[in-house]
One Martini backbone bead per residue (centre of mass of N, CA, C, O) as a GRO file, in nm:
protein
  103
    1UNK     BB    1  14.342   6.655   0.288
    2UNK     BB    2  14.471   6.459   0.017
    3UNK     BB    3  14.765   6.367  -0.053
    4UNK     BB    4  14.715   6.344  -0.344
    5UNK     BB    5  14.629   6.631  -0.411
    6UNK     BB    6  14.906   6.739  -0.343
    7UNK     BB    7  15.149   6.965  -0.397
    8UNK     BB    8  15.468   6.929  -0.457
    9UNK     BB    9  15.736   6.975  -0.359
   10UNK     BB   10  16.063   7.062  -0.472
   11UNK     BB   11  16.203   6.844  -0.353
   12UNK     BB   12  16.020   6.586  -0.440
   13UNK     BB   13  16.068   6.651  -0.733
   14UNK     BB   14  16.398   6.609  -0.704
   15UNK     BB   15  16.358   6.322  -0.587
   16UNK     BB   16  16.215   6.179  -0.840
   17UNK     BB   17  16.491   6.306  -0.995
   18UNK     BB   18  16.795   6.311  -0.886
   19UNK     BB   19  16.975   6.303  -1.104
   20UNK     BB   20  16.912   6.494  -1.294
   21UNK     BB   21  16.894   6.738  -1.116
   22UNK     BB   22  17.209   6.723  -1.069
   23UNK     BB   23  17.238   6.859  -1.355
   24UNK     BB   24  17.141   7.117  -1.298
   25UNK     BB   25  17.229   7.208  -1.016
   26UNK     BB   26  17.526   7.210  -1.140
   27UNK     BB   27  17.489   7.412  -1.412
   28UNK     BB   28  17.415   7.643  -1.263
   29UNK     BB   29  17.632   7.666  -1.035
   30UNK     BB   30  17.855   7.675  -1.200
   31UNK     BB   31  17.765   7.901  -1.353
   32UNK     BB   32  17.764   8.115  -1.086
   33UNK     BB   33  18.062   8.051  -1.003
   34UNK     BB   34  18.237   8.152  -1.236
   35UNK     BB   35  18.110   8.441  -1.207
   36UNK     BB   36  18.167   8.522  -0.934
   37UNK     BB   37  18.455   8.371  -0.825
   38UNK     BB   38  18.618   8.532  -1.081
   39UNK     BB   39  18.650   8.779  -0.922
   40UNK     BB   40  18.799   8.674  -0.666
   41UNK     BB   41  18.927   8.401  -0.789
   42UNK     BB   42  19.145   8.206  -0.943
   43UNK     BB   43  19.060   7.984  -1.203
   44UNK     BB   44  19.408   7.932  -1.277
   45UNK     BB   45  19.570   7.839  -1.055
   46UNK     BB   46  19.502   7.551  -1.017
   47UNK     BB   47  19.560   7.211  -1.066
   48UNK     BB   48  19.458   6.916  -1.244
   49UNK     BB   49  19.487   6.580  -1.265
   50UNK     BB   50  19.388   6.422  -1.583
   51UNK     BB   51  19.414   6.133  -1.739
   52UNK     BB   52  19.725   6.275  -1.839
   53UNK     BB   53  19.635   6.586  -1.787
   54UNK     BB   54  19.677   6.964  -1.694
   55UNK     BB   55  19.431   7.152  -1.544
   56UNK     BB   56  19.252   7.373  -1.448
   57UNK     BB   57  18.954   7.469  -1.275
   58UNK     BB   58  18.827   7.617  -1.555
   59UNK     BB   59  18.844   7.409  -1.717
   60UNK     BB   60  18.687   7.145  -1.585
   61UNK     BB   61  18.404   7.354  -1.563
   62UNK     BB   62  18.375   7.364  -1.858
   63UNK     BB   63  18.342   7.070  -1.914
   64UNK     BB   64  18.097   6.992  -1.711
   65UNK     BB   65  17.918   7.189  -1.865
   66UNK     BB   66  17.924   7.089  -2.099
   67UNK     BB   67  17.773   6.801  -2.044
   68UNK     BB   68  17.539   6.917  -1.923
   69UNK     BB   69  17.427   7.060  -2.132
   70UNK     BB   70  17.371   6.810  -2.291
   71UNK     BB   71  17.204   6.641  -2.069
   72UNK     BB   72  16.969   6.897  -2.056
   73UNK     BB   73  16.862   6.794  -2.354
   74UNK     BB   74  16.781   6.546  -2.263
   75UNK     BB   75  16.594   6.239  -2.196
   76UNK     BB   76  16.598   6.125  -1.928
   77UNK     BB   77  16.426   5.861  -1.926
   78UNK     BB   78  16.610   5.780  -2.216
   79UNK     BB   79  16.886   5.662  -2.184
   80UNK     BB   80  17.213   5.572  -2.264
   81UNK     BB   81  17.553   5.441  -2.283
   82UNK     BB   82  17.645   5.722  -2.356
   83UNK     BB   83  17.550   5.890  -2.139
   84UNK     BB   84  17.657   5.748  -1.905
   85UNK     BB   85  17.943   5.820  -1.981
   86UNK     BB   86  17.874   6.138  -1.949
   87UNK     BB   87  17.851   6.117  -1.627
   88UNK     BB   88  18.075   5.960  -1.608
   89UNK     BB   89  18.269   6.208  -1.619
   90UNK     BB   90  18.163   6.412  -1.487
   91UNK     BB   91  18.221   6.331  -1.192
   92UNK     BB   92  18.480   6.316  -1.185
   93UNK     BB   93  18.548   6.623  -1.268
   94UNK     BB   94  18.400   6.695  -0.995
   95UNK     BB   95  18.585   6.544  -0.810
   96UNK     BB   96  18.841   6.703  -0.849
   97UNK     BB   97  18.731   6.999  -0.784
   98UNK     BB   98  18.580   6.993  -0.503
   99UNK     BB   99  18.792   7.143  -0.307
  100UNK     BB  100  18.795   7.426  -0.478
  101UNK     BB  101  18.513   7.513  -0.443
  102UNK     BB  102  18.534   7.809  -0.361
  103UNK     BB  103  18.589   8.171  -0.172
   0.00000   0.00000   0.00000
């Protein structure tokens, strides 16, 4: 068989635009993590200084949300320096709670 025949698989696909793909499983996981770990552990627990105010952990995930939202709607090929704003921004925010995200 030949290799440009093949279909490629998943991994392949998410890596050939890995920017997009991590706003996409970002958008999905924030979106089950709210959800399921909301059962088990307060999201409104830890708090978390963000550009000088103070956020809880539920507040930040909803922020990050918000931008993915819009992000995963946009045409990923043709970005501009809005998006890029919003990009850095996504990831800021995603930083302060990385440590949280747990349950």
């Amino acid at each position: 068989m030949c290799l440009w025949k093949k279909k490629p698989d998943k991994l392949t696909q998410e890596c050939w635009n890995i920017d997009y793909s991590f706003i996409l499983w970002l958008h999905e996981h924030l979106t089950k993590y709210v959800e399921d770990a909301g059962k088990v552990v307060d999201l409104e627990y830890h708090k978390i200084d963000y550009k000088g105010n103070t956020y809880t952990q539920l507040e930040i995930i909803n922020k990050i949300l918000e931008i993915t939202t819009k992000l995963k709607d946009e045409d990923a090929y043709y970005w501009n320096e809005d998006t890029g704003k919003q990009v850095n921004e996504m990831l800021d925010l995603f930083k302060t709670a990385y440590f949280y995200l747990w349950w």
